[in-house]
C-alpha positions as CSV (number, residue, x, y, z in Angstrom):
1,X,-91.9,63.2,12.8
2,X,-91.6,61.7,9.2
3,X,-88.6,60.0,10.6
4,X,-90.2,58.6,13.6
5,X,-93.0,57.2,11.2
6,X,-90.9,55.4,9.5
7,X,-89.1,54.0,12.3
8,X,-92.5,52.7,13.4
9,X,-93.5,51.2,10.2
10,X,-90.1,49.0,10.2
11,X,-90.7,47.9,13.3
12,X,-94.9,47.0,12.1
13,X,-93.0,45.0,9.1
14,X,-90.2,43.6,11.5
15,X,-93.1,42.2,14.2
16,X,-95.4,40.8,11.2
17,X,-93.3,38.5,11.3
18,X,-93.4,35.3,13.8
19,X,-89.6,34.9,14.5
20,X,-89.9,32.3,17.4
21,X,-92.1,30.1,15.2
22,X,-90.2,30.2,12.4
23,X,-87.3,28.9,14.3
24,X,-88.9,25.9,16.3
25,X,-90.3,24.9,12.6
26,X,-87.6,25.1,11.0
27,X,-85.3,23.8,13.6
28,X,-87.6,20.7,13.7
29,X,-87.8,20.1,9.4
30,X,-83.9,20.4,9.3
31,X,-83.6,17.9,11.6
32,X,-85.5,15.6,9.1
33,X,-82.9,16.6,6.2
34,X,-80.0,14.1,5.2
35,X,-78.9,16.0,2.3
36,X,-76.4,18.8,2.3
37,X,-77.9,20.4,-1.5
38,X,-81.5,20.3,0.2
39,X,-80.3,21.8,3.8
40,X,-78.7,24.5,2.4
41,X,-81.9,25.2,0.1
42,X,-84.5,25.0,3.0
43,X,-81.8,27.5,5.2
44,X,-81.7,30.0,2.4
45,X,-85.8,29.9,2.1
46,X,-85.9,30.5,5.6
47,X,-83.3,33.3,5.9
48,X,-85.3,35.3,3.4
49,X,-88.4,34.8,5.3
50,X,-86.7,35.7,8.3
51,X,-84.6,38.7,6.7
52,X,-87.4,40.0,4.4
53,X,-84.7,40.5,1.9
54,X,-84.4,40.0,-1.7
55,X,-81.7,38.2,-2.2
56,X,-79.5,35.4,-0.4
57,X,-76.5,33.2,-1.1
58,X,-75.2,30.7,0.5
59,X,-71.6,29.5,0.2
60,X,-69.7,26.0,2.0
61,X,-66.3,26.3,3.4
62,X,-64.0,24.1,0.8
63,X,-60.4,24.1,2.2
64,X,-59.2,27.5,2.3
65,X,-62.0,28.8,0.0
66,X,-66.0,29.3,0.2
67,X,-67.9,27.9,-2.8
68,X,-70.9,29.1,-4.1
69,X,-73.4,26.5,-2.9
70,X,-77.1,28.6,-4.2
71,X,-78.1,32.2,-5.0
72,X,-81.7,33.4,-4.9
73,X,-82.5,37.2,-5.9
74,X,-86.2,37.7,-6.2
75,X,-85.4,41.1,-7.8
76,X,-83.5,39.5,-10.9
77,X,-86.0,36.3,-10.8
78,X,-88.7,38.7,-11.8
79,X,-86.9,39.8,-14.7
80,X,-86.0,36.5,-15.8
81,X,-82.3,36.3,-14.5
82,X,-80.6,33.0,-12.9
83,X,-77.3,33.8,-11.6
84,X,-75.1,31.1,-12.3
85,X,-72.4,30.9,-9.8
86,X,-72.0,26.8,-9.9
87,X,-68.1,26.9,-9.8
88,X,-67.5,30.4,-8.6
89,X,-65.1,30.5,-5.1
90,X,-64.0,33.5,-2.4
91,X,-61.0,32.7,-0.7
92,X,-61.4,32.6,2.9
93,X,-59.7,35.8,3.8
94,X,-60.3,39.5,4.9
95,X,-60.8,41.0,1.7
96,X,-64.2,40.5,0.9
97,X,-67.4,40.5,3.3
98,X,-67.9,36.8,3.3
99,X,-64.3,35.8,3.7
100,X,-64.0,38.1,6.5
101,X,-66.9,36.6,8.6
102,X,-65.5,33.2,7.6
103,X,-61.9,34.4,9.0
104,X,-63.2,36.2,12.1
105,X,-66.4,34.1,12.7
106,X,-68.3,37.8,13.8
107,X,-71.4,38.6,11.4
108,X,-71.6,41.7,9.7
109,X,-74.3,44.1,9.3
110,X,-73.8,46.4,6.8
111,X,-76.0,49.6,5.7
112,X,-74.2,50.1,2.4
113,X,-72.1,48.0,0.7
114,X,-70.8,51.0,-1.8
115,X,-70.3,53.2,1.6
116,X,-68.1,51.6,3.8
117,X,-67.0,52.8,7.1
118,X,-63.4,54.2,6.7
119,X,-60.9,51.2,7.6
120,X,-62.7,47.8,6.4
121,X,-60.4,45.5,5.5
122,X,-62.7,44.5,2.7
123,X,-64.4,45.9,-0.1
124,X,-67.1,45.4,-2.2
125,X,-67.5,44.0,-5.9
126,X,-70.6,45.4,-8.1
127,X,-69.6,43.8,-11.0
128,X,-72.1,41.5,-10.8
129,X,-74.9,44.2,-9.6
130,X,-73.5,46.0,-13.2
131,X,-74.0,42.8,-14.9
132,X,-77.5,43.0,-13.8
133,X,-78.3,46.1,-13.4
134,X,-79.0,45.6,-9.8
135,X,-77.9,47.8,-6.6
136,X,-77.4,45.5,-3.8
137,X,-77.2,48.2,-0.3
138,X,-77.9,46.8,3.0
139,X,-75.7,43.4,3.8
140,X,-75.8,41.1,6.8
141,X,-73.6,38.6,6.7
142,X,-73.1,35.6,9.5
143,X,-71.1,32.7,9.7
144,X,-72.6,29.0,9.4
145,X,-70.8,27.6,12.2
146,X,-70.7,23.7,14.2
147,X,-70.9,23.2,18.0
148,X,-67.3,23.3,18.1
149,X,-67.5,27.1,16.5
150,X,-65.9,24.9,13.0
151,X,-67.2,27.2,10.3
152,X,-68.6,25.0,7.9
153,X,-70.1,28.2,5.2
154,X,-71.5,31.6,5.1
155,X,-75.1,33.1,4.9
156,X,-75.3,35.9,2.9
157,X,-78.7,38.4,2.7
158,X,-79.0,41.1,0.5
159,X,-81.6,44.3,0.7
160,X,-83.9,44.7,3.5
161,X,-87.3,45.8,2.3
162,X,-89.6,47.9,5.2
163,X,-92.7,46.4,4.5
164,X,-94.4,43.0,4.1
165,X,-94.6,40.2,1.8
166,X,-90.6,41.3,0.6
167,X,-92.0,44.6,-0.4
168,X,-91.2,48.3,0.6
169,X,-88.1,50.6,0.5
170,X,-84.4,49.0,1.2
171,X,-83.1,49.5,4.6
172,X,-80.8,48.3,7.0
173,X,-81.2,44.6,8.9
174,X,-82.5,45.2,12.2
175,X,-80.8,43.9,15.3
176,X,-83.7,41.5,16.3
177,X,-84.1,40.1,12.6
178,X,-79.9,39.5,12.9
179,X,-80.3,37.9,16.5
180,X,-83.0,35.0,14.9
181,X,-81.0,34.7,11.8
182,X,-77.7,33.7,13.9
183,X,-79.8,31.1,15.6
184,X,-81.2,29.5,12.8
185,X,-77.5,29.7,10.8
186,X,-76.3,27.4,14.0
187,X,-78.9,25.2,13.6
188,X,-78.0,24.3,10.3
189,X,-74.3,23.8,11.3
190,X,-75.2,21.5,13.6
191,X,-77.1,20.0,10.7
192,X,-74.9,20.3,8.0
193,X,-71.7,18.8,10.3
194,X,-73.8,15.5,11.0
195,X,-74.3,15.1,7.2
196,X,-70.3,15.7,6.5
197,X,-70.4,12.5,9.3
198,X,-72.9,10.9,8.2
199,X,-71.7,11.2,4.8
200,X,-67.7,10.2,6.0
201,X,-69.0,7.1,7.5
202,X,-70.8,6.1,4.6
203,X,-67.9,6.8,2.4
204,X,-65.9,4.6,4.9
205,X,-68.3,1.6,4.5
206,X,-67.7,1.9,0.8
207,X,-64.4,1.8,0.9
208,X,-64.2,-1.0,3.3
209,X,-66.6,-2.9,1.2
210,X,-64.1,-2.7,-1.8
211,X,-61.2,-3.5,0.2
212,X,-63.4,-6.9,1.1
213,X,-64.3,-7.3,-2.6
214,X,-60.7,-6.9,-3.6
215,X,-59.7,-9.3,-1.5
216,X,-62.2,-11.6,-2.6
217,X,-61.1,-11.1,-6.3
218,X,-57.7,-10.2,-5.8
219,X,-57.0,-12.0,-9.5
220,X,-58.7,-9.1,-11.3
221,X,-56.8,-6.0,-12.0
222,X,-60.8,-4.6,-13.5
223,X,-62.0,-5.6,-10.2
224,X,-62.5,-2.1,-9.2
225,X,-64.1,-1.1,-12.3
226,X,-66.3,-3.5,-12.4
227,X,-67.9,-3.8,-9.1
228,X,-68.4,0.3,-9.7
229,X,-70.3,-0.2,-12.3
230,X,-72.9,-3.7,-11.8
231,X,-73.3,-2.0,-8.8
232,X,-74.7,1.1,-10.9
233,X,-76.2,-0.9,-13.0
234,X,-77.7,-2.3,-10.3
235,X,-79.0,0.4,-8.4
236,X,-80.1,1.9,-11.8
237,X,-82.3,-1.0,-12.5
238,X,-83.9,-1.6,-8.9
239,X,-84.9,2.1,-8.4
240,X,-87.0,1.9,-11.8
241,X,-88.5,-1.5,-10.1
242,X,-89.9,1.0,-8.1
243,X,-87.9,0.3,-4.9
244,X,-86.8,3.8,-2.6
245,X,-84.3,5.6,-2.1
246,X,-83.0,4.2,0.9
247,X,-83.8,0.9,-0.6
248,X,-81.3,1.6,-3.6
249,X,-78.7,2.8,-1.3
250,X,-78.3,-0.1,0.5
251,X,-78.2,-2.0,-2.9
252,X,-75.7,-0.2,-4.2
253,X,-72.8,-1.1,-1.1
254,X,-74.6,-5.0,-1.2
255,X,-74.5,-5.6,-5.0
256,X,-70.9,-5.2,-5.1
257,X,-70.5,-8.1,-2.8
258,X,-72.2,-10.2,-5.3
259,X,-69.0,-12.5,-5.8
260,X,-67.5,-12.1,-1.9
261,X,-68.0,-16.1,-1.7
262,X,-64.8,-16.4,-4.9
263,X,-62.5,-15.9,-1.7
264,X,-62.8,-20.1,-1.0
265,X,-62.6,-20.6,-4.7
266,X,-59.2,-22.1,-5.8
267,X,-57.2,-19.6,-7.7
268,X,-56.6,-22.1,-10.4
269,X,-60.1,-22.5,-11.0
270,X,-60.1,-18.6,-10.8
271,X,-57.6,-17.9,-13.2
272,X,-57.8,-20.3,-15.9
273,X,-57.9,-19.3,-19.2
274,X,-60.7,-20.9,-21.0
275,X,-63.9,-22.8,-20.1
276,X,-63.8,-24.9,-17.1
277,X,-64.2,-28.7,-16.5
278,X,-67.8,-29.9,-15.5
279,X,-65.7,-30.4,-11.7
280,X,-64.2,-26.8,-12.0
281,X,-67.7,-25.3,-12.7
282,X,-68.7,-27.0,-9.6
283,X,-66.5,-25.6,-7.6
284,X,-66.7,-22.4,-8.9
285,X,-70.6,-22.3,-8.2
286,X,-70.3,-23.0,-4.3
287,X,-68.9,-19.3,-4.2
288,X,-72.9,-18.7,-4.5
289,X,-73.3,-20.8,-1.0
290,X,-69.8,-19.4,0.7
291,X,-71.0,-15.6,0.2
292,X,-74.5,-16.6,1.7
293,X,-72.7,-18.1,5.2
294,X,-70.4,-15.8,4.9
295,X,-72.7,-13.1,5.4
296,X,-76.3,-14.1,6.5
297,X,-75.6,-13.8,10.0
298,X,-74.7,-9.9,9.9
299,X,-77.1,-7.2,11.4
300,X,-76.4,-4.3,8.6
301,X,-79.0,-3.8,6.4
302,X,-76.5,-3.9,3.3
303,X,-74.9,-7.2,4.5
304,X,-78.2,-9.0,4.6
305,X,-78.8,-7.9,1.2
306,X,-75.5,-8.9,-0.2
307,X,-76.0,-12.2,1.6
308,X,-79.1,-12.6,-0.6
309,X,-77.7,-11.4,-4.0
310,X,-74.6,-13.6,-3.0
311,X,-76.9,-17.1,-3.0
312,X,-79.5,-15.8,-6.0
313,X,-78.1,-13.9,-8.2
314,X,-76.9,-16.9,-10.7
315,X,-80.0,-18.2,-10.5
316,X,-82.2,-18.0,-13.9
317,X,-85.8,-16.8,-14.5
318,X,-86.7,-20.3,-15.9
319,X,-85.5,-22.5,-12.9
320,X,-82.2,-23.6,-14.6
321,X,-80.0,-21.8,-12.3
322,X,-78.0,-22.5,-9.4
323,X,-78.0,-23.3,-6.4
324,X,-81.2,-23.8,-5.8
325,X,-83.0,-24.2,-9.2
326,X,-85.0,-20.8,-8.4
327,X,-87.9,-19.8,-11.2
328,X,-89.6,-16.8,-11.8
329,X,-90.8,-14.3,-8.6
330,X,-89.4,-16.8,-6.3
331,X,-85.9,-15.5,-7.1
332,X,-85.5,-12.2,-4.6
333,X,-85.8,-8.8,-6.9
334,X,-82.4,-8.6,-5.8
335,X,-80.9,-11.2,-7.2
336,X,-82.8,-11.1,-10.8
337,X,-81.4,-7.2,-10.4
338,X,-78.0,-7.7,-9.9
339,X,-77.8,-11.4,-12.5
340,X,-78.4,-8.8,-15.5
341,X,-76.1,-6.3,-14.2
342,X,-73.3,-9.1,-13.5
343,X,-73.8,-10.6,-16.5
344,X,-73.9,-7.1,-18.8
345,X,-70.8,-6.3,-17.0
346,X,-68.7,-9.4,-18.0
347,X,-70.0,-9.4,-21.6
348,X,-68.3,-6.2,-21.8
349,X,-65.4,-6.6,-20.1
350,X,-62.1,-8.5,-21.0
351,X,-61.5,-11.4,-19.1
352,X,-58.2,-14.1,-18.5
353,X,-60.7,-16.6,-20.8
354,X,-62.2,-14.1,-22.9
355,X,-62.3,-11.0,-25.1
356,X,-64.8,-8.0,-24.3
357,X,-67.9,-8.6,-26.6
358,X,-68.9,-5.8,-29.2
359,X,-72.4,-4.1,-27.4
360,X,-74.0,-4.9,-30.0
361,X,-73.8,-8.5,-29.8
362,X,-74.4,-8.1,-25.6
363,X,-77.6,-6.1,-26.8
364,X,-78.5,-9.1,-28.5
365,X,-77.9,-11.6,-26.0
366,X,-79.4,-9.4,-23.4
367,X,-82.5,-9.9,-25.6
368,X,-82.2,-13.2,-25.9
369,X,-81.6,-14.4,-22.4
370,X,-85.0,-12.7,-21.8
371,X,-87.6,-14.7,-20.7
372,X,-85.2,-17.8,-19.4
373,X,-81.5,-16.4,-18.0
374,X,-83.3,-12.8,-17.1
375,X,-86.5,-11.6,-15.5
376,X,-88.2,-10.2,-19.1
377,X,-89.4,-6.7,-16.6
378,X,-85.6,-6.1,-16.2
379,X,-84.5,-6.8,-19.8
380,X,-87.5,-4.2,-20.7
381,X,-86.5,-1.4,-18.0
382,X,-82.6,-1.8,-19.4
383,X,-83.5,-1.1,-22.3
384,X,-85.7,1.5,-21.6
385,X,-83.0,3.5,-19.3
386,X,-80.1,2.2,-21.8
387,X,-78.5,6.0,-22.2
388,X,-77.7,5.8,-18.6
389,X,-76.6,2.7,-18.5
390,X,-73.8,3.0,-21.3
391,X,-73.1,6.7,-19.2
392,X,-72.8,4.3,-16.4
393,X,-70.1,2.5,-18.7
394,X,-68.8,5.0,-19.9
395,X,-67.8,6.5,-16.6
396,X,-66.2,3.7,-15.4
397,X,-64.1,2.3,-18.2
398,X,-62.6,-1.1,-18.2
399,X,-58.7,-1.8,-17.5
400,X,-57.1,-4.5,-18.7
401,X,-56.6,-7.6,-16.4
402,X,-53.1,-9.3,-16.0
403,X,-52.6,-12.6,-16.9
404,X,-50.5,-15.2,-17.3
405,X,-51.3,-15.8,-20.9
406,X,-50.6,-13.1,-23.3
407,X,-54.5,-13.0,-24.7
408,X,-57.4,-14.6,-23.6
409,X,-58.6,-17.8,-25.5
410,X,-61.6,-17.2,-28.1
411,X,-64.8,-18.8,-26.1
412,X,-67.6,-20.0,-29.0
413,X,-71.4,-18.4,-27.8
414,X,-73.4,-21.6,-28.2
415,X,-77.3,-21.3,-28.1
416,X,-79.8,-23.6,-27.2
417,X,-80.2,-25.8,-24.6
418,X,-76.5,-24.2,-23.3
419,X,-76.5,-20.9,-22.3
420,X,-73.8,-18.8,-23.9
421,X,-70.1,-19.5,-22.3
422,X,-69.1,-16.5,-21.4
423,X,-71.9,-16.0,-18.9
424,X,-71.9,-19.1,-17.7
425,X,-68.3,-18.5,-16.3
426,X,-67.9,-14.5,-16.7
427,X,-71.0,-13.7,-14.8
């Protein structure tokens, strides 16, 4: 009779909760998710709703191996322990439980991981349970698989409780609660596999966006380096503008084709040492104009943008500019954005005409340049974030160009009516 009671009051727990609805709602909000880190967060939630468990990890097939992607354990949370698995990996094989469903594909539902049934190829480590002073027991494992049955990571629940609210005595997972949890695992592979797309294709666009720039600057061995990091700068500056972050994404692929318009500039004008003739500079500032024609016309979001920074983004806060003569707010965000970026960028940098510029001096021409060359909000908010800018720098360090002269020619800064040389041709 006792036995029969209690078989009754797991299935009271196991109908409290609304299976069906928890699917459909979560099968609609993981549609709306575009970030792998965030998916796999709202899956595990879910699954411990679903599983009435108390603890869940969730690992990512990586190559031959499955990575540790997020542990929850509301047992060890209480006490104050955060497992921290960051870099910890299981081969995919058939030695341990998650490694087998990843190999065979086939859940598992096991009543207690420290009994076995005779013959399992894999075994159970409690060395972290020892650690922690924890006894995991019941175990249902199932793979995270695509439509095409690709298994893309492994869910992971530990400890069915009987009763409600992730309360009660530890039993094993119940057909039904395995059944829903399957489902909803699917779901997010389904998810998870357009992300890994979406992400590819966006990596794709990047890459081809560089190739483009290269080709543009071909000259510059720092090209690379460079490009990476305005393009940081840049996104860094226009997200604390206050612009989104889809906003900021598409700046970060258009600012780096800030200079696209140099392919039509004559690579002796390009590569000469030292400052340039009043009719070199001119030709040298069309590139503004030949970037804008070059890609006004296009339909992506990111190439309208960089058609935009392309025509503004040598234009100056006071009107003194070019090629228009711009002043103040009538110069796009993007292009008073991206002018301090550029212009931070080649201060620092080693050029065919120039030597890198100690930071402290670019600090102080930064400052200086506020109010006519630079929009004074943007010198303010580069200062403000200037620890992540110099990570920013840091990160992507400089290489040295290849030139035909052996070192660059010493370029005077002259102040006043002239802006400083090295922007006026670096930037």
């Amino acid at each position: 009779m006792a036995a029969k009671n209690k078989n009754l009051k797991n299935q009271d727990a196991e109908d409290s909760v609304d299976y069906l609805t928890l699917l459909v709602a979560s099968g609609l909000a993981l549609g709306e998710v575009a970030d792998t880190d965030e998916l796999l967060k709202m899956l595990a939630d879910t699954a411990m709703t679903m599983g009435n468990c108390e603890g869940c990890t969730v690992y990512e097939a990586d190559g031959d191996v499955l990575r540790f992607k997020l542990t929850l354990n509301r047992v060890l949370e209480a006490r104050g322990v955060k497992a921290s698995l960051k870099n910890y990996t299981l081969p995919i094989d058939l030695k341990t439980a998650a490694g087998f469903v990843a190999t065979s594909k086939k859940p598992l539902n096991i009543n207690d991981v420290y009994n076995l049934p005779a013959g399992s190829p894999f075994s159970f480590n409690p060395s972290i349970d020892v650690m922690n002073n924890y006894r995991s027991k019941s175990m249902l494992v199932i793979p995270m698989c695509d439509s095409k049955g690709t298994v893309l990571g492994v869910l992971q629940l530990i400890n069915h409780l009987s009763g409600e609210s992730f309360t009660g005595e530890v039993t094993p997972f119940p057909s039904r609660v395995e059944g829903y949890l399957k489902a909803l695992s699917s779901q997010c592979g389904v998810v998870l596999r357009n992300i890994k797309m979406a992400d590819e294709i966006k990596q794709s666009r990047i890459e081809t966006v560089k190739k483009f720039v290269k080709a543009s600057e071909y000259h510059d061995t720092d090209t690379g380096g460079h490009i990476e990091r305005m393009s940081r700068y840049s996104v860094l500056l226009y997200r604390e503008l206050g612009f989104d972050e889809a906003s900021c994404e598409v700046m970060r692929l258009a600012a780096m084709l800030h200079d696209v318009g140099k392919i039509s500039t004559p690579d002796a004008v390009l590569k000469k040492p030292g400052r340039l003739t009043p009719d070199e500079f001119e030709i040298m500032k069309l590139h503004t104009v030949k970037g804008y024609e070059v890609l006004r016309d296009a339909d992506s979001p990111f190439l309208q943008m960089g058609a935009t920074i392309a025509y503004t983004h040598h234009e100056k806060w006071d009107g003194s500019g070019y090629p228009r003569g711009l002043k103040g707010t009538d110069i796009p965000a993007e292009g008073r954005v991206v002018a301090l970026a550029d212009v931070f960028d080649a201060l620092c940098s080693r050029r065919v005409y120039k030597d890198a510029w100690p930071i402290d001096k670019v600090f102080d021409e930064i400052r200086n340049c506020s109010g006519s060359h630079f929009d004074p909000q943007i010198v303010e908010i580069f200062f403000d974030n200037l620890d992540e800018v110099l990570e920013i720098k840091t990160q992507f360090p400089a290489t040295q160009p290849t030139t035909e002269t052996s070192k660059p020619k010493p370029v005077e800064t002259a102040q006043g009516e002239e802006e400083p040389k090295e922007i006026k041709r670096a930037s």
